[in-house]
MMTF fields as JSON, N, C-alpha, C and O atoms, coordinates in Angstrom:
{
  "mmtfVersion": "1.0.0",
  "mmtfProducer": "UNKNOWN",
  "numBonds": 447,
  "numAtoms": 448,
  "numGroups": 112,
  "numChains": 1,
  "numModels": 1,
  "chainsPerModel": [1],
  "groupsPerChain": [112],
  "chainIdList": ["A"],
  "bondAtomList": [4, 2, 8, 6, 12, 10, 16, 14, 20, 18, 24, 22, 28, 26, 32, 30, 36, 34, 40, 38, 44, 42, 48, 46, 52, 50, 56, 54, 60, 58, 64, 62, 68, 66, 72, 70, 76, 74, 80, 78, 84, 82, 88, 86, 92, 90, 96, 94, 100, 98, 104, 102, 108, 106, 112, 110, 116, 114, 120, 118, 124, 122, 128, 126, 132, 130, 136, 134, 140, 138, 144, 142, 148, 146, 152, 150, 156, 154, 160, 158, 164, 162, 168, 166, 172, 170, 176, 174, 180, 178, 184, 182, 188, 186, 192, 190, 196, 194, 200, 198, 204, 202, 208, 206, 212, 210, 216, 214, 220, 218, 224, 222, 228, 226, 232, 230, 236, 234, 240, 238, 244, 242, 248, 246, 252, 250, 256, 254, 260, 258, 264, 262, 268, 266, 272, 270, 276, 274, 280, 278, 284, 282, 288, 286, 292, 290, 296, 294, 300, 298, 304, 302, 308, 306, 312, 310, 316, 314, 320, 318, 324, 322, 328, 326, 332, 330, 336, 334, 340, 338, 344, 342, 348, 346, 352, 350, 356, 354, 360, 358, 364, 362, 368, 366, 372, 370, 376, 374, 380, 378, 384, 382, 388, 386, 392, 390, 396, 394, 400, 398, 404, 402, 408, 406, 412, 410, 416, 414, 420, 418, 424, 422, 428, 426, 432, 430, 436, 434, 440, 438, 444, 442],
  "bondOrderList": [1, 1, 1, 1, 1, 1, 1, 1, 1, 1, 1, 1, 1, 1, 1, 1, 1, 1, 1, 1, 1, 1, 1, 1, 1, 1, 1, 1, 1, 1, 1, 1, 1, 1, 1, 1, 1, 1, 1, 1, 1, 1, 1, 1, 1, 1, 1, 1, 1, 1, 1, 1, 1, 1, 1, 1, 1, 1, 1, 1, 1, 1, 1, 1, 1, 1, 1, 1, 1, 1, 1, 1, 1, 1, 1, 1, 1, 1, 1, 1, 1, 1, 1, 1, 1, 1, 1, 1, 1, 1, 1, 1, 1, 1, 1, 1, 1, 1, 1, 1, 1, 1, 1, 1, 1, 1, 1, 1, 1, 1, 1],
  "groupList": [{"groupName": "UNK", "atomNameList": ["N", "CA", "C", "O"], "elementList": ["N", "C", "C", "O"], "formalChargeList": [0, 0, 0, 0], "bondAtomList": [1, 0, 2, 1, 3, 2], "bondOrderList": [1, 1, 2], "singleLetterCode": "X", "chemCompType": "L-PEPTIDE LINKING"}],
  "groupTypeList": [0, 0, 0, 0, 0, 0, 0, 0, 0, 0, 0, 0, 0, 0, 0, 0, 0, 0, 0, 0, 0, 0, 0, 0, 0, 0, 0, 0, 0, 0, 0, 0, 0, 0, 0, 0, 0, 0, 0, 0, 0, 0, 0, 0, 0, 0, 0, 0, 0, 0, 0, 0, 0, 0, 0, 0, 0, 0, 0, 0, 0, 0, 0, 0, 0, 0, 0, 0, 0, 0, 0, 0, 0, 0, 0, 0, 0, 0, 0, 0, 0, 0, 0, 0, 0, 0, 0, 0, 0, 0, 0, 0, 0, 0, 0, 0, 0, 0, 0, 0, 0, 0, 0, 0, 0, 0, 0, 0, 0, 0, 0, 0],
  "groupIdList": [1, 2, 3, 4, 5, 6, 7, 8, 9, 10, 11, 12, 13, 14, 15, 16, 17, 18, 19, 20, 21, 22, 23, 24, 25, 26, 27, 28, 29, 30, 31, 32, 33, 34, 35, 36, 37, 38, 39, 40, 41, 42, 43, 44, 45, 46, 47, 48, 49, 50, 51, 52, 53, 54, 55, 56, 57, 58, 59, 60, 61, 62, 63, 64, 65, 66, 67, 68, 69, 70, 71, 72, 73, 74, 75, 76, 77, 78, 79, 80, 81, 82, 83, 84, 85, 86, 87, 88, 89, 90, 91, 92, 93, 94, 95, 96, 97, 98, 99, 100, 101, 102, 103, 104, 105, 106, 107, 108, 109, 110, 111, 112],
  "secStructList": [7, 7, 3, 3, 3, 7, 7, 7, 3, 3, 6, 6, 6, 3, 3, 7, 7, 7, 7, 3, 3, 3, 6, 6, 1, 7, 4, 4, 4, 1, 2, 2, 2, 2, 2, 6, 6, 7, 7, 7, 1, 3, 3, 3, 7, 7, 6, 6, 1, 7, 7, 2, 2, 2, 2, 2, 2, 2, 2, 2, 2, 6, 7, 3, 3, 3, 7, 7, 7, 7, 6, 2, 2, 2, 2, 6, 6, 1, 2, 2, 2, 2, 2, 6, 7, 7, 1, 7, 2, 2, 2, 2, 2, 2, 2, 2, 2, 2, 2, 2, 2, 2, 2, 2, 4, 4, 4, 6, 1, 7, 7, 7],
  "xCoordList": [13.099, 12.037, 11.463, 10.292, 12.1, 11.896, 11.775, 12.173, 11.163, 11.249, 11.107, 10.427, 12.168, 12.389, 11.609, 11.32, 11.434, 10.804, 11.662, 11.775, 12.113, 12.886, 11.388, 10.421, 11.676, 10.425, 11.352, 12.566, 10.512, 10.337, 9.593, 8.691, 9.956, 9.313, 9.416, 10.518, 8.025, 8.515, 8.32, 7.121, 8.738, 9.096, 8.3, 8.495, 7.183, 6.119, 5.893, 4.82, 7.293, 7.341, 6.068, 5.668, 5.39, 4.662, 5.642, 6.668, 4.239, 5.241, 5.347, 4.245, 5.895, 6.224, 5.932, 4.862, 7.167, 7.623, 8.33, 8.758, 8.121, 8.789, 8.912, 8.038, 10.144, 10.602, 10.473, 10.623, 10.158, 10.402, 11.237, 11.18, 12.416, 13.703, 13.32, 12.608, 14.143, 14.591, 15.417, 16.037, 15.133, 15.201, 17.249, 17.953, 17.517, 18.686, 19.535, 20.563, 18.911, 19.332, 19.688, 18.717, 20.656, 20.807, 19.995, 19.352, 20.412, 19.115, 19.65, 19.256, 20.795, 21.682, 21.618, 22.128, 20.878, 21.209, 20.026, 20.28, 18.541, 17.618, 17.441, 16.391, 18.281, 18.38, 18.481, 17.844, 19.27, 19.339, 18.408, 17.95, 18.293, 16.332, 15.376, 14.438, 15.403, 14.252, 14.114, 13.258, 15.301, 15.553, 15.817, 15.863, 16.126, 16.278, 16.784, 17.525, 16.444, 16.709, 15.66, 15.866, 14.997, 14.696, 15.617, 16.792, 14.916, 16.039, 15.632, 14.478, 15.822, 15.708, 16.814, 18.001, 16.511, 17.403, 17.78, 18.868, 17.097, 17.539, 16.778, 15.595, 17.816, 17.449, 17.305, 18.234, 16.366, 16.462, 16.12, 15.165, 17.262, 17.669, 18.225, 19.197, 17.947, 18.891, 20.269, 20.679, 21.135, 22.16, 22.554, 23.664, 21.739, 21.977, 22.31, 22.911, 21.843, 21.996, 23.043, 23.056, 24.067, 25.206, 26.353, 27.214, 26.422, 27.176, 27.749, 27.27, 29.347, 29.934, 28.721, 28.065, 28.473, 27.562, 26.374, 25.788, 25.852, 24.246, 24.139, 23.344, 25.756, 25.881, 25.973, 25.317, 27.084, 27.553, 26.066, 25.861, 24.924, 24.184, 23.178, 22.472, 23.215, 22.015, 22.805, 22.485, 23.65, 24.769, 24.583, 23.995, 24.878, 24.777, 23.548, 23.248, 22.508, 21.114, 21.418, 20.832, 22.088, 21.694, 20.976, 20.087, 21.439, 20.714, 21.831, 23.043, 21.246, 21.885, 21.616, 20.604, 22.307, 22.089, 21.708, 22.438, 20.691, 20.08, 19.769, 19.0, 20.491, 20.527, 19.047, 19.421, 17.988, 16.962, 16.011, 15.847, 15.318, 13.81, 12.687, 12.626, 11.773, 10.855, 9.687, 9.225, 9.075, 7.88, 7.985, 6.928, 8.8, 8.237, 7.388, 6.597, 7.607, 6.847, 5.781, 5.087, 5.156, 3.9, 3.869, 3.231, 4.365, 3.78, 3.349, 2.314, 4.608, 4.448, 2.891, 2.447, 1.97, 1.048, -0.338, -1.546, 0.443, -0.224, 0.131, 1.162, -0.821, -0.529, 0.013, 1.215, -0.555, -0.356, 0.926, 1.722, 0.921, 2.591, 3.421, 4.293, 3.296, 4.238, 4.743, 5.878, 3.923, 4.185, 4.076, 4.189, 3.848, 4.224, 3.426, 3.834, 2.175, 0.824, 0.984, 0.855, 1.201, 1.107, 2.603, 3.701, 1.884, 3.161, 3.515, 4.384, 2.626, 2.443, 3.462, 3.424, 4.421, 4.612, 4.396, 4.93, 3.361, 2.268, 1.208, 0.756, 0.874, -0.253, 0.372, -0.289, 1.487, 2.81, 2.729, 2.338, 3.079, 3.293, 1.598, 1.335, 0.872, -0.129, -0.641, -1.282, -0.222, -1.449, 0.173, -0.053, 1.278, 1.764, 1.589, 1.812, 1.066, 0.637, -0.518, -1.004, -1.04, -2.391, -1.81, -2.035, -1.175, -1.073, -0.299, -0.374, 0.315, 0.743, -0.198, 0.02, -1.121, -2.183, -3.427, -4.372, -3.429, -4.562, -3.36, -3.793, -2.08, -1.155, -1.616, -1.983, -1.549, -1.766, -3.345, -3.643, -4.095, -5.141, -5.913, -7.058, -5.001, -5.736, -5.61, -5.866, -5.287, -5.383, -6.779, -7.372, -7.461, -8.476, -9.852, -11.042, -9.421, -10.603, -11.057, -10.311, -12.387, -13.0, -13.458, -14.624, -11.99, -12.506, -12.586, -11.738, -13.43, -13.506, -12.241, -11.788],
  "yCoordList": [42.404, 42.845, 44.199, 44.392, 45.185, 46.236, 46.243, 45.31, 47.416, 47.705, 49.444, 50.438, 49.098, 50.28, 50.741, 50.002, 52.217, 52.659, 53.929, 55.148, 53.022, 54.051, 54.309, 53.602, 55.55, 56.505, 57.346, 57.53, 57.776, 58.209, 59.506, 59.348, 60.732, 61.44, 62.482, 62.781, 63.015, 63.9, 65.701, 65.771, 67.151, 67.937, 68.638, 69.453, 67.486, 68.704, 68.059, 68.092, 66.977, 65.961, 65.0, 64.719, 64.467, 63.285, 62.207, 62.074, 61.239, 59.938, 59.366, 59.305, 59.158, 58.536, 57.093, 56.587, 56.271, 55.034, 54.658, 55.436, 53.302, 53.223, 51.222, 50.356, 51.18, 49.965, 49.878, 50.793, 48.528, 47.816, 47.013, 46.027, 47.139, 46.439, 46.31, 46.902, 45.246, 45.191, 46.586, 47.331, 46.627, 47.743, 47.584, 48.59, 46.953, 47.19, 47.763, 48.435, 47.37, 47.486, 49.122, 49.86, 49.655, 50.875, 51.638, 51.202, 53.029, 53.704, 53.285, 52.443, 54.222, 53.932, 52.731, 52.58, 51.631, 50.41, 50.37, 49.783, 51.061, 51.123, 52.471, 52.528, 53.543, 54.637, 54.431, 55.091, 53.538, 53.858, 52.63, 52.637, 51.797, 51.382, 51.697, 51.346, 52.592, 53.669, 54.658, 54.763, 55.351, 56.316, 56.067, 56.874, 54.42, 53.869, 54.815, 55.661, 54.772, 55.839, 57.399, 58.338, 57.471, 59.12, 59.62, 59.266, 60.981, 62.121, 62.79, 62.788, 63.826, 64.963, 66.096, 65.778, 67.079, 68.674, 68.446, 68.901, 67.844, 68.142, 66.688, 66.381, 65.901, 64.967, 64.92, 64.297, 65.461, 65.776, 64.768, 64.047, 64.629, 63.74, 63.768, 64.523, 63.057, 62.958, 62.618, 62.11, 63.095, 62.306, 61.2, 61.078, 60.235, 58.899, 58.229, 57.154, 58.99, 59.221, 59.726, 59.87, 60.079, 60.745, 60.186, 60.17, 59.705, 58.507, 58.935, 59.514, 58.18, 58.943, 57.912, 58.574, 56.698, 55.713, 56.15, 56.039, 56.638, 57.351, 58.857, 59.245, 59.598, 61.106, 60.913, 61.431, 59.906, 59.194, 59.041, 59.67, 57.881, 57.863, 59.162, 59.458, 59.941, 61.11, 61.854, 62.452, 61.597, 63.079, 62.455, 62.97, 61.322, 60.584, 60.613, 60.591, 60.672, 61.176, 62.833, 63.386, 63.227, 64.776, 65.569, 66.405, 65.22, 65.361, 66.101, 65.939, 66.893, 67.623, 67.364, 67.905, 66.68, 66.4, 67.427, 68.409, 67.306, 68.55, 67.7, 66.825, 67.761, 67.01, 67.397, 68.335, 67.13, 67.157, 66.162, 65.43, 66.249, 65.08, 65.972, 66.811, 65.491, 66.205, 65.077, 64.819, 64.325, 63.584, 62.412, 61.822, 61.586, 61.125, 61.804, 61.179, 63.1, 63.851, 64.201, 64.875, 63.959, 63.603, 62.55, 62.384, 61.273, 59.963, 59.644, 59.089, 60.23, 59.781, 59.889, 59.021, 60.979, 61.844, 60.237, 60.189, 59.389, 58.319, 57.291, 56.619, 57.207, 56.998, 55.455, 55.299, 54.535, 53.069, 52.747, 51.832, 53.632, 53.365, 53.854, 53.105, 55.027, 55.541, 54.672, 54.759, 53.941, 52.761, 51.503, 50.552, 51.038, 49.828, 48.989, 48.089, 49.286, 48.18, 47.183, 46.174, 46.865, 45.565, 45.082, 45.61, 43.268, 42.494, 41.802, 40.942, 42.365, 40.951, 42.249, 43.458, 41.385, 42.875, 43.119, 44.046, 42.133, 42.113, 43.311, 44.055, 43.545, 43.977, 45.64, 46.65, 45.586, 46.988, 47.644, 48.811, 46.988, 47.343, 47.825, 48.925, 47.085, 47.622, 49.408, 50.362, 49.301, 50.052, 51.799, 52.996, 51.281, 52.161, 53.3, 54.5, 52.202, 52.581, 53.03, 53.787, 52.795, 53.368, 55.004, 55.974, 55.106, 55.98, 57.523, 58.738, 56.416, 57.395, 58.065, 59.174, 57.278, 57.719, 58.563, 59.044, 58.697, 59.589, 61.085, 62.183, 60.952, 62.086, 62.86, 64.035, 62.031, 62.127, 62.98, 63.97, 62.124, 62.489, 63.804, 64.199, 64.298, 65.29, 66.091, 67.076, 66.589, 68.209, 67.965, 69.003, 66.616, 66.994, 66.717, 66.929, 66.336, 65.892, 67.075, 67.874, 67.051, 68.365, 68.658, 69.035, 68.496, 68.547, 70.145, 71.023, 70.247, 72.044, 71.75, 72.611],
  "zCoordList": [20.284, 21.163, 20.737, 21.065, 20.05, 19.581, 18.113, 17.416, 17.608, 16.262, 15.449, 15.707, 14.363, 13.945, 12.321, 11.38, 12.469, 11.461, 10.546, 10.67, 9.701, 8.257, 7.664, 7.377, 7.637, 6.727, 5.558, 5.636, 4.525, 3.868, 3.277, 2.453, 3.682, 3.735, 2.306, 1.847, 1.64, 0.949, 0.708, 0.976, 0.381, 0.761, 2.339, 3.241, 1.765, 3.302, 4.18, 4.781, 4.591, 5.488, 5.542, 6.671, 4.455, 4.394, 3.798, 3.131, 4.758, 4.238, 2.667, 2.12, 2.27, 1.153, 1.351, 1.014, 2.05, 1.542, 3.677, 4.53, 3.685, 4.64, 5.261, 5.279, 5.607, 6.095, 7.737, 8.546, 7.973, 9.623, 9.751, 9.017, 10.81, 11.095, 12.585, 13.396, 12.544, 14.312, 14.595, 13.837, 16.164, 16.99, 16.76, 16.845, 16.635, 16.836, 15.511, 15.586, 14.367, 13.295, 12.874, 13.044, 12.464, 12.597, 11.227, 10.273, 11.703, 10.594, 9.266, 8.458, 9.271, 7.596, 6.936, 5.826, 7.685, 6.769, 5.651, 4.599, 5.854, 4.822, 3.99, 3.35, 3.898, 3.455, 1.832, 1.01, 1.58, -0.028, -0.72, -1.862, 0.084, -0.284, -0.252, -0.968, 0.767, 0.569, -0.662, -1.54, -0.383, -1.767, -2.834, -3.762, -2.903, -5.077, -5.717, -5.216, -6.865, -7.816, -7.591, -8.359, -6.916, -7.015, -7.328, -7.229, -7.968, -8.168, -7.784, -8.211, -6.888, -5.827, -5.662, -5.586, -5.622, -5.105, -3.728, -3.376, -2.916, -1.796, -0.983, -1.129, -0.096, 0.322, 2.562, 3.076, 3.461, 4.512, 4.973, 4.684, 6.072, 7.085, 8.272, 8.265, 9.742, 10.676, 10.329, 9.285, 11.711, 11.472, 11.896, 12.415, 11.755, 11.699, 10.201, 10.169, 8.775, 7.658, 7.119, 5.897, 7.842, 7.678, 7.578, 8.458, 6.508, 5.822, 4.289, 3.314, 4.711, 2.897, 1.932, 1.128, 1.967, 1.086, 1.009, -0.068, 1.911, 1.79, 0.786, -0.07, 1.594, 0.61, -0.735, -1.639, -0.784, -2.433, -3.369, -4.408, -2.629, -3.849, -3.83, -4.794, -2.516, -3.079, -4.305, -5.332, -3.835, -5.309, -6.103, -7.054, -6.177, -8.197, -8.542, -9.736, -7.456, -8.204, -8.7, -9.631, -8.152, -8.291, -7.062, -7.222, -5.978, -4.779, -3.869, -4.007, -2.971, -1.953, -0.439, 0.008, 0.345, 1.889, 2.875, 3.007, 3.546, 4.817, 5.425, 5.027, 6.978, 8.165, 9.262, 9.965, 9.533, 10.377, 10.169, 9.193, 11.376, 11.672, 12.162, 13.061, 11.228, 12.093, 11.959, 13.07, 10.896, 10.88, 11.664, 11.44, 12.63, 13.529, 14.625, 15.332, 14.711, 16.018, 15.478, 16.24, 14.046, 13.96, 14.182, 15.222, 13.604, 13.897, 15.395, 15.763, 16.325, 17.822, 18.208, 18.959, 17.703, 18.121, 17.829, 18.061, 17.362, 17.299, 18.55, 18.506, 19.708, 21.041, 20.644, 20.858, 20.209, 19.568, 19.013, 19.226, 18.327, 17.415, 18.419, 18.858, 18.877, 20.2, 21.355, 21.823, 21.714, 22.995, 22.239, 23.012, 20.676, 20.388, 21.075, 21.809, 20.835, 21.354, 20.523, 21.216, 19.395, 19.099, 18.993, 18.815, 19.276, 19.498, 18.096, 17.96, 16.977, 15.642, 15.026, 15.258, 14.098, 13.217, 12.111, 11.502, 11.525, 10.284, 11.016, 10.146, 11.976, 13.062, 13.075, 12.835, 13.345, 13.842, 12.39, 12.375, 11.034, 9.855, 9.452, 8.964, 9.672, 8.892, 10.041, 9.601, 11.084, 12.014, 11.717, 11.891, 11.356, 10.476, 9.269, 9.104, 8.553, 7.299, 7.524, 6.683, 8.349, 8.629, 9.116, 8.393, 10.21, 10.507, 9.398, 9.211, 9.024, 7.616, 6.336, 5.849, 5.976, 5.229, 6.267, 5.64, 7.446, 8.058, 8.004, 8.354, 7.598, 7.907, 6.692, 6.702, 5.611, 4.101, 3.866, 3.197, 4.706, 4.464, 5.177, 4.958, 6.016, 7.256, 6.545, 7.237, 5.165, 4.81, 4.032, 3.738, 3.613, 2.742, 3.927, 3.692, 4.859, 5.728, 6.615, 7.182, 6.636, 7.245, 7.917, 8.029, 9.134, 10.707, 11.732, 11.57, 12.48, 13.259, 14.103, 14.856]
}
């Protein structure tokens, strides 16, 4: 009935990359699909990410764990995605990605 959003964020909390699971499905289960092989200094995350298997592959990249969230409380600021107006989740996924590229895009757009 619900649904969840693993994001991907990179240093200036934009989105990168991101998966849709059922609501129940826990965070840690799309973390090291998200992150593949990147190699990164420093990998920031909730602690729902806080896992020896998640720590394990940021280090074998060469990566260092920092526990916080902050880019859903931009996304929320998207009233639609926030209350989960749509019921399709071809419909949910795309109006996502949407919302992720206007995040992307608000530093070049030239609003008063």
């Amino acid at each position: 009935m619900t649904t969840k959003i693993h994001l991907l964020c990179n240093q200036s909390g934009e989105p990168v990359d991101f998966q849709l699971t059922a609501g129940q499905v826990h965070d840690a289960t799309q973390a090291q699909t998200l992150l593949g092989e990147r190699r990164t200094r420093v990998v920031i995350a909730d602690r729902g990410y806080d896992s020896d298997a998640i720590v394990q592959h940021i280090e074998s990249n060469g990566g260092q764990v920092v526990s916080i969230e902050r880019t859903f409380a931009r996304l929320k600021h998207f009233r639609r995605l926030a209350t989960r107006y749509d019921k399709n989740k071809n419909c949910f996924h795309a109006f996502v990605a949407l919302a992720c590229s206007m995040i992307l895009l608000k530093p070049y757009v030239d609003t008063p």
